[in-house]
C-alpha positions in Angstrom: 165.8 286.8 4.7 169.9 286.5 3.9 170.0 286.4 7.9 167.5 283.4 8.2 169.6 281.9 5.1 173.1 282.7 6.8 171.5 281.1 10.8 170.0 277.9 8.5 173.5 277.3 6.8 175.5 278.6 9.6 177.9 280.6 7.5 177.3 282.7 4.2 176.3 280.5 1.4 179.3 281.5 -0.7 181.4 280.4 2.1 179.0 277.1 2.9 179.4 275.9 -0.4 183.2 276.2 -0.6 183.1 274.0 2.5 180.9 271.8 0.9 183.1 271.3 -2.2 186.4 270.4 -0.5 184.9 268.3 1.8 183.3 266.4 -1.2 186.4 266.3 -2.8 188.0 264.9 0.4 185.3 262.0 0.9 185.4 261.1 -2.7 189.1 260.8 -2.5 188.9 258.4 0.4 186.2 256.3 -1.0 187.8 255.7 -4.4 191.2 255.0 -2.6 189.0 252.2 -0.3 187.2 251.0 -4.4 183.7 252.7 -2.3 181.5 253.6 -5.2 177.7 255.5 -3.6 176.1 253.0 -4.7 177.8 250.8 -3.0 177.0 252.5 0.3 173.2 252.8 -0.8 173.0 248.6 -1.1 174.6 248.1 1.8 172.2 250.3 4.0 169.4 248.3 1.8 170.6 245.1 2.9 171.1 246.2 6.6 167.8 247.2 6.5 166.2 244.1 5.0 168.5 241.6 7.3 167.1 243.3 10.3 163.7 243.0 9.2 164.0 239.4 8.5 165.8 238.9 11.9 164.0 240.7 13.7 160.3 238.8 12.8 162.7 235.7 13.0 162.9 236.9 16.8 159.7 237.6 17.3 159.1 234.0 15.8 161.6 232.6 18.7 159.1 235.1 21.2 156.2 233.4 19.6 157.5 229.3 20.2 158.6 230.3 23.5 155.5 231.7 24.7 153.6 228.6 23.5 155.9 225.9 24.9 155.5 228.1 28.3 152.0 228.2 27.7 151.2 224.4 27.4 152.9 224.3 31.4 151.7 227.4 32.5 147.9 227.2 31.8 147.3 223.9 32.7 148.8 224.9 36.3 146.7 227.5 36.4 143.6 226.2 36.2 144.5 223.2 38.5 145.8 225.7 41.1 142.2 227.9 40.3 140.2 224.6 40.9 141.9 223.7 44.4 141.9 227.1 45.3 138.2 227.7 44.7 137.6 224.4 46.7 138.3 226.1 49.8 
């Protein structure tokens, strides 16, 4: 089992959670030297998420005119070309 553990974590668990520790310590350092706070980072992924959401069905809102302005020239057409065509 400490072999499965050790292949998971990649080192010894002592030894992974030294790692661990100072790099914490590094990234908290840099954050509170940039005023980062976790939070912070959490509401910002929040409203990434939410502003691609609302673009995005804006988009598909754009898809959605488009295809109906094409629409009111494209069917007509159609069926014009459809009625000469059977004509023949």
């Amino acid at each position: 089992m400490a072999d499965g553990m050790n292949r998971f974590l990649g080192d010894t668990p002592g030894r992974t959670l030294v790692k661990l520790i100072v790099v914490s310590l590094i990234v908290g350092f840099v954050m509170s030297i940039f005023g980062l706070a976790p939070m912070d980072l959490v509401y910002a992924i929040r409203r990434f998420v939410l502003d691609l959401w609302h673009t995005g069905f804006n988009a598909l809102g754009d898809i959605g005119q488009y295809l109906l302005i094409g629409a009111t020239v494209v069917i007509p057409v159609f069926i014009i070309l459809r009625l000469f065509a059977s004509r023949n």
